[in-house]
C-alpha positions as CSV (number, residue, x, y, z in Angstrom):
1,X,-15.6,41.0,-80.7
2,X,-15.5,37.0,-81.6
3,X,-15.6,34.7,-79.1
4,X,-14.3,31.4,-79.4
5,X,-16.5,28.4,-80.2
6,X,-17.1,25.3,-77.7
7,X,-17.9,23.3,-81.3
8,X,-15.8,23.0,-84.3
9,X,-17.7,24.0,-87.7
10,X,-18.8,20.0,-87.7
11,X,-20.3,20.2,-84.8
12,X,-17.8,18.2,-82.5
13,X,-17.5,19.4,-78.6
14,X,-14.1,20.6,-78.1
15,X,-11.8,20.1,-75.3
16,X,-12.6,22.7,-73.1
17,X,-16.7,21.8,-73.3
18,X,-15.5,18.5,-72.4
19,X,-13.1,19.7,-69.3
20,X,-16.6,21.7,-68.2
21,X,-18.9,18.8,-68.4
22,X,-16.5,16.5,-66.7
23,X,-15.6,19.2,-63.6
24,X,-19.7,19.5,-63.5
25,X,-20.2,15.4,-63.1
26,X,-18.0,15.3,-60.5
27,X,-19.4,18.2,-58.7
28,X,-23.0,16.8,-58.9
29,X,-21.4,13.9,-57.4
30,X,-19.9,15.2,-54.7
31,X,-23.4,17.0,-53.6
32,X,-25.2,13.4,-54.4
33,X,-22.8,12.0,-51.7
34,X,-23.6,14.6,-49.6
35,X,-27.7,14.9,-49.7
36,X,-26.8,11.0,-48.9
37,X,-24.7,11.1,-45.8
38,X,-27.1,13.9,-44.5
39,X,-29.8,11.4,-45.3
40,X,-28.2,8.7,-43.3
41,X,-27.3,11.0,-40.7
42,X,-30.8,11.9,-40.1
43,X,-32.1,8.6,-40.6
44,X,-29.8,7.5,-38.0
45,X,-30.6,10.5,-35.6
46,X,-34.5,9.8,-36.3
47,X,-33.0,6.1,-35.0
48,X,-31.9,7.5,-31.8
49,X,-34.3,9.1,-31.3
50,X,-37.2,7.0,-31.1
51,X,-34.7,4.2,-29.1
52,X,-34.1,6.9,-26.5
53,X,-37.9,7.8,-26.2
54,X,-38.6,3.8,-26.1
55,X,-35.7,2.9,-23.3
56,X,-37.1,3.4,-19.7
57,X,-35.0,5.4,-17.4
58,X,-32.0,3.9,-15.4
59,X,-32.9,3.9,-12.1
60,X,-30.2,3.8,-9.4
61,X,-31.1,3.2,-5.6
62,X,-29.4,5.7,-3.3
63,X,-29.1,4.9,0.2
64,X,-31.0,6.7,2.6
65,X,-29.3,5.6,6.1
66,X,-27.5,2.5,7.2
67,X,-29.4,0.7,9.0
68,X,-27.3,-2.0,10.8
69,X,-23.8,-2.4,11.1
70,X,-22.5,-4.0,7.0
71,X,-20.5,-7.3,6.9
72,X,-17.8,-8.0,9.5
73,X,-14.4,-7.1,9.0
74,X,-10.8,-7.1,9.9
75,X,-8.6,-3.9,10.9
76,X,-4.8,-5.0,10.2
77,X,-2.3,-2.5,11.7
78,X,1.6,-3.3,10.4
79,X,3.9,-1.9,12.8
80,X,7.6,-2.0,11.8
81,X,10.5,-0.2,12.0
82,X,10.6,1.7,15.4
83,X,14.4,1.9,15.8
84,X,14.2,3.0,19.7
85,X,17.1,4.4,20.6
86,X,18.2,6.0,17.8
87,X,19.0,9.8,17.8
88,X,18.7,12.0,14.9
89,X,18.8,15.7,15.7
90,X,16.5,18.1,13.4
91,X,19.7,20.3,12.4
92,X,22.2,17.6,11.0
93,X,19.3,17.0,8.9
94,X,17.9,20.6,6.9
95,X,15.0,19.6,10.0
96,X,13.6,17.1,7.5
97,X,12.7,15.3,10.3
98,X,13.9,14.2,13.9
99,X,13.8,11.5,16.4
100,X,14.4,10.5,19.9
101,X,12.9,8.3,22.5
102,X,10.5,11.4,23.4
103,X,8.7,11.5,19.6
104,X,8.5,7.9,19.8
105,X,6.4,7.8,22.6
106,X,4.5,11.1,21.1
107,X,4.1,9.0,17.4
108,X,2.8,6.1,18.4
109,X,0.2,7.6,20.7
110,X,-1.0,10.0,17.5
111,X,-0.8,6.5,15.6
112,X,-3.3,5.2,18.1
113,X,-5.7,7.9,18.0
114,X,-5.8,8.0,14.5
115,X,-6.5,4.5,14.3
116,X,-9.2,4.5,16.9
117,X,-11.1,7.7,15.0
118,X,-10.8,6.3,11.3
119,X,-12.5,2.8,13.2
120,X,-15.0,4.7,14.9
121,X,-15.8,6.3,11.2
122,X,-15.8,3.4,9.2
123,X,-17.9,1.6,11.6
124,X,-21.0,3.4,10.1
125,X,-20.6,0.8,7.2
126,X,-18.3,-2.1,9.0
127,X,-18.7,-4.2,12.3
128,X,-15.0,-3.7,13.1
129,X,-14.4,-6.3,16.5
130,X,-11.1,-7.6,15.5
131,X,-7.8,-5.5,14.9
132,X,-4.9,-8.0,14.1
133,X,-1.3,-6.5,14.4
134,X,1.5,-7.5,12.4
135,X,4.9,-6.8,13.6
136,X,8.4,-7.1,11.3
137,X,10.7,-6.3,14.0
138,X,14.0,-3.6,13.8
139,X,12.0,-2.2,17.3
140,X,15.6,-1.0,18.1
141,X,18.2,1.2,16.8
142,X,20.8,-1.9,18.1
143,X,24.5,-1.3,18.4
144,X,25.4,-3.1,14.4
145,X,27.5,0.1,13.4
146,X,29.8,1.9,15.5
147,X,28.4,5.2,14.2
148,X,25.4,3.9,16.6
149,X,27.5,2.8,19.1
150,X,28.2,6.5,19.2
151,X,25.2,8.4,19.0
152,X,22.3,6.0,20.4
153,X,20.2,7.8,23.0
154,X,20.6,4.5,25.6
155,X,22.8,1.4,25.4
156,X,21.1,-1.5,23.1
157,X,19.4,-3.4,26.8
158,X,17.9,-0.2,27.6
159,X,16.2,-0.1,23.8
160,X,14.9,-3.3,24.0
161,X,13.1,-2.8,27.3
162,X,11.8,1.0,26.4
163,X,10.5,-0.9,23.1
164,X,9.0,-3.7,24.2
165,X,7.3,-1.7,27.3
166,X,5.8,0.7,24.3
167,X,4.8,-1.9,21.8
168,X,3.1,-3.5,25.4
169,X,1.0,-0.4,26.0
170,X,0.3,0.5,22.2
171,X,-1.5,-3.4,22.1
172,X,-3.2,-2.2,25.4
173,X,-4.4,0.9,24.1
174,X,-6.1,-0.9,20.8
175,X,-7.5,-3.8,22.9
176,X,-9.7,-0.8,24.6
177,X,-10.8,0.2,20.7
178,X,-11.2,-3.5,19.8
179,X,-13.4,-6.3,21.8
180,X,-10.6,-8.7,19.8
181,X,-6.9,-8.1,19.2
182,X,-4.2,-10.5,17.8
183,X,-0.5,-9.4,18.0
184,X,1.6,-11.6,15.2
185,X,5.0,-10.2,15.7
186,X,8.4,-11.7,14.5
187,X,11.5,-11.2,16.5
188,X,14.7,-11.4,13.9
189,X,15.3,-7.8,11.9
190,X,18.4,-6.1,10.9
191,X,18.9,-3.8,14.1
192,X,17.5,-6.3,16.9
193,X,20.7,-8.6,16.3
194,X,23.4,-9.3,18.5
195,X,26.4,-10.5,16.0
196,X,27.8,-7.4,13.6
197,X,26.9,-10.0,10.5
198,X,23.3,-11.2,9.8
199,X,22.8,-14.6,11.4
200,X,20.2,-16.7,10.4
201,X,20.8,-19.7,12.2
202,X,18.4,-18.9,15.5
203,X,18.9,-15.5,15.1
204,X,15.4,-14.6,16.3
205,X,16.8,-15.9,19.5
206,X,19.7,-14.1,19.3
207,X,18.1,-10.9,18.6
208,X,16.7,-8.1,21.2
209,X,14.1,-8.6,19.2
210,X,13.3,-11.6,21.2
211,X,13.2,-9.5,24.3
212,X,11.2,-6.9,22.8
213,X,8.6,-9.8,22.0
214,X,8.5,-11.8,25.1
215,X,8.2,-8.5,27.6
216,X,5.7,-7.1,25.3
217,X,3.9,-10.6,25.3
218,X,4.7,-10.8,29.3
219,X,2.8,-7.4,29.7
220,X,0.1,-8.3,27.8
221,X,-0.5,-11.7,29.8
222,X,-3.7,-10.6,32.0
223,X,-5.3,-8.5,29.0
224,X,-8.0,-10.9,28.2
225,X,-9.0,-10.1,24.4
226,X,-5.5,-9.8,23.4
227,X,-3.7,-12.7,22.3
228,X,-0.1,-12.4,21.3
229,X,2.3,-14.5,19.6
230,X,5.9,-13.7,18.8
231,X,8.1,-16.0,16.4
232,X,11.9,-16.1,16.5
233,X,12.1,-17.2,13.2
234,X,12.6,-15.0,10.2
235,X,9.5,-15.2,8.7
236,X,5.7,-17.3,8.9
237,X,2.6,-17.2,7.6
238,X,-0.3,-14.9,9.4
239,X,-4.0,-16.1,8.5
240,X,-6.5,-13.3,8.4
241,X,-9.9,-14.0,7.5
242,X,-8.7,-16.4,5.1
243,X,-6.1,-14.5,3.6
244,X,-2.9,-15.2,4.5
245,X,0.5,-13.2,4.8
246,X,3.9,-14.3,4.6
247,X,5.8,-11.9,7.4
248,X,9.2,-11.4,7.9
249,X,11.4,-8.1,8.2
250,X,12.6,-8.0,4.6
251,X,16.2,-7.4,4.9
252,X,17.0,-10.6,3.2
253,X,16.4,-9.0,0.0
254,X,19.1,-7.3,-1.9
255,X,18.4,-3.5,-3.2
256,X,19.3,-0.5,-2.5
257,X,18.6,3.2,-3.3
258,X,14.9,3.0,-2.3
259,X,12.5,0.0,-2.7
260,X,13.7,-3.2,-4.9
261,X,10.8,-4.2,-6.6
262,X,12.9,-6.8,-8.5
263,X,14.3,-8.0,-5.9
264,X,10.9,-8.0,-4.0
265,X,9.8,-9.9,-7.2
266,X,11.7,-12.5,-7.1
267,X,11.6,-13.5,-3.8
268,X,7.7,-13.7,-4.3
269,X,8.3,-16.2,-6.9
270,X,10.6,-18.1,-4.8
271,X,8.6,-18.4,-2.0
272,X,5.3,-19.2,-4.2
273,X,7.4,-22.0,-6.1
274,X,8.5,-23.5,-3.3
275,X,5.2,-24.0,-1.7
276,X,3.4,-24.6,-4.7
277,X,3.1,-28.3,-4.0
278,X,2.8,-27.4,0.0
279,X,-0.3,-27.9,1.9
280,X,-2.6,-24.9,1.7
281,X,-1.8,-23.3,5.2
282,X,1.8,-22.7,4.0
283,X,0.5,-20.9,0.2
284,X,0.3,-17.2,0.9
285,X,-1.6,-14.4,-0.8
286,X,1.0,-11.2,0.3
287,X,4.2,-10.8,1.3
288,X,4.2,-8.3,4.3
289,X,7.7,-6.4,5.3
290,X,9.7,-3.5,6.5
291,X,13.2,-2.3,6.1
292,X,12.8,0.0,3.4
293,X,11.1,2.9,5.8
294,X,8.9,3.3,2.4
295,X,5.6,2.5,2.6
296,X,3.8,0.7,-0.7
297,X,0.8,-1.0,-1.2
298,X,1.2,-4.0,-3.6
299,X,-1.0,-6.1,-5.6
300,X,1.1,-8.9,-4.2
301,X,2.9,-7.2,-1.3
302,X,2.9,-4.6,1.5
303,X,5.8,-2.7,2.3
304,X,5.0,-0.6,5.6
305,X,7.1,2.8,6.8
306,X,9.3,3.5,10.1
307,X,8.8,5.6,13.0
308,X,12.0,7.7,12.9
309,X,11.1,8.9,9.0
310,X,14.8,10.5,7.5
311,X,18.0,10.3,9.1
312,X,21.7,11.6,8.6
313,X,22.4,8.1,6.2
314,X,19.0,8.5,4.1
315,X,19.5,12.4,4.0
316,X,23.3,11.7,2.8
317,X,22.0,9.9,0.0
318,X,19.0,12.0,-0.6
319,X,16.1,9.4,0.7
320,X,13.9,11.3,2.7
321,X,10.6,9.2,4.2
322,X,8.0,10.9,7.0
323,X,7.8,8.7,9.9
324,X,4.9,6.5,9.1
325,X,2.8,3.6,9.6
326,X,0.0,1.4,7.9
327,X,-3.1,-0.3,8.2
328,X,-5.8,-1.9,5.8
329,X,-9.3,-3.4,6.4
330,X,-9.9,-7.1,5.4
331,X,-12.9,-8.7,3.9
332,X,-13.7,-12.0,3.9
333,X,-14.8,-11.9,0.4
334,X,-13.0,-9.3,-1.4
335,X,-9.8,-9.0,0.5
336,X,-7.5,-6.3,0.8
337,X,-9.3,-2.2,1.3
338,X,-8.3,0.9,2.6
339,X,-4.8,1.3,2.2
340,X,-3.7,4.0,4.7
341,X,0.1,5.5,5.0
342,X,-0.5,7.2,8.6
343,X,1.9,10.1,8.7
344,X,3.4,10.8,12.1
345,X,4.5,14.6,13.2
C-alpha cells in the first residue's frame, strides 16, 4: 500500500506538511504562554509570600471593662400624636389595633419603662443626666370631623385636660430617671384646633393644644429638674447639645397615602433658604414632626409615630401603623445615634 508523500519529487513541502507545522507553532505557543503565566503566578505567590511573613500582625485592643462612665450625652424622647379621646374599637378594624383613653394611659406607662431600662443599659457606656422631650402636638382627638363628633370617648374639654394631666405625669415619671429634663412642646396641630379649617394666624392660642401645654406646664411647676416650655406658634427651633431642630406638627405639608418625602423635601429647602443668611440660632440641622403616625429616621429629618397606631380611616385605605413612639441619643460631637421606633401593645 502507497502512502502519500508530504514532498513532491523536487523536494518541496506540500500543503498538508505546511498545515502541520503551522498547527504545531501555535501549539508550542500556547504552552510557552502558559509555562509563563505559571511563572508569574508563582513568582507573584513567592511575592506574597515573603510580604506576609515580613508584615507584623494587626493587633486590635479589645476592651476588657468600662471603667468610668464614656462621654456625656443627651436622651431625646419625641412624643407626638396622642389623639386622647379618640375611640377605635378592635373589631371595626380586623383587631389591627385599638384605642381608648384606658390603653393610653397603659402605652405611655410601657413607653416610660422602656425608656427608663434602655437608659439604665446604655449607661454602661454613656453618662445619660439629661432627657430633653420634644412635643409636636395633635394630644387630642378634637371635634374637626363630625364622624369625631360622634364617636369621641369624651367631649374635646375633657381631652384636653385627661391629656395634658398625662403628658404632666409622663414628664414626672422621667424627671425620676433623669437628674435633668427639658419639655419643648408646641401647642398648634391638626386635632388640637378649635375652627373646622386650619388657622394659622394665633392658632396655637386657639388650639386645646394650648391647654394641654399650660396644665401640663402648671403641673410640672414645683418639679425642680424639669423645665418646661410650650410655644403657641407653629413651629421653633430646639437646641440640643448644639444641634438644633426645627419642630412643628407637620401638617402644613401636602401628601397623602403615607409619608411625603417630596413634600417633606421641599419644605426642608424652604426653610434652609430662607434662613440661610439668618443668624446661626435660627439655621437648623433636622426637621422634627408628626402627623403621619409613621415613624422614620432621616438624614435630614425625624418623623415620629402616634399612640392610637391604625384606625377605621387608615384601615379604609389600607395604612396600618403600631402605636409608636421615638427616641435617639445625642452627642456633642457626632450627633444623631440610636434611632429607636418603641412599639406600644
Amino acid at each position: 500500500m502507497k502512502t502519500r508523500s508530504l514532498t513532491d519529487m523536487q523536494g518541496a513541502i506540500s500543503p498538508e506538511m505546511e498545515s502541520l507545522r503551522a498547527e504545531n507553532r501555535e501549539l508550542l505557543e500556547l504552552l510557552k504562554k502558559k509555562k509563563t503565566s505559571e511563572g508569574y503566578i508563582s513568582e507573584l505567590m513567592s511575592d506574597v509570600l515573603t510580604a506576609v511573613k515580613a508584615e507584623k500582625p494587626v493587633k486590635i485592643p479589645v476592651p476588657r471593662g468600662v471603667d468610668a462612665p464614656g462621654k456625656s450625652v443627651t436622651l431625646v424622647l419625641h412624643l407626638t400624636d396622642w389623639h386622647i379621646g379618640l375611640t377605635t374599637p378592635a373589631s371595626l378594624i380586623e383587631e389591627f389595633g385599638e384605642f381608648n383613653w384606658r390603653i393610653a394611659q397603659r402605652r405611655v406607662a410601657q413607653l416610660v419603662k422602656a425608656v427608663a431600662k434602655y437608659t439604665t443599659v446604655m449607661r454602661s457606656g454613656y453618662t445619660i443626666d439629661d432627657c430633653v422631650v420634644l412635643g409636636t402636638a395633635d394630644w387630642t382627638s378634637g371635634d374637626i370631623h363630625e364622624g369625631l363628633v360622634r364617636t369621641n370617648e369624651f367631649p374635646a374639654p375633657v381631652q384636653a385636660v385627661k391629656a395634658g394631666r398625662l403628658l404632666g405625669a409622663t414628664i414626672m415619671s422621667l424627671a425620676e430617671i433623669f437628674p435633668r429634663v427639658r419639655a419643648e412642646i408646641i401647642d398648634p396641630g391638626n386635632h388640637d384646633r378649635l375652627t373646622k379649617k386650619p388657622q394659622a394666624q394665633a392658632g396655637g392660642f386657639n388650639s386645646w393644644g394650648y391647654v394641654v401645654g399650660a396644665l401640663a406646664q402648671d403641673l410640672l411647676s414645683q418639679q425642680t429638674n424639669v423645665t418646661f416650655n410650650h410655644y403657641p406658634e407653629m413651629q421653633t427651633i430646639v437646641d440640643v447639645m448644639g444641634r438644633r431642630y426645627l419642630i412643628g406638627h407637620g401638617d402644613g405639608i401636602i401628601g397623602t397615602w403615607g409619608i411625603p418625602f417630596y413634600g417633606i423635601e421641599r419644605k426642608k429647602m424652604r426653610e434652609a433658604t430662607a434662613r440661610m443668611n439668618m443668624i446661626e440660632a435660627k439655621r437648623f440641622h433636622k426637621i422634627v414632626i408628626g402627623h403621619f403616625h409613621t415613624a422614620l429616621d432621616h438624614e435630614d429629618w425625624f418623623i415620629g409615630g402616634s399612640l392610637p397606631g391604625t384606625d377605621e380611616n387608615d384601615h379604609k385605605q389600607g395604612r396600618h401603623s403600631k402605636a409608636h413612639q421615638t427616641s435617639w441619643l445625642v452627642h456633642p460631637t457626632h450627633g444623631e445615634f440610636g434611632f429607636t421606633r418603641w412599639y406600644l401593645d
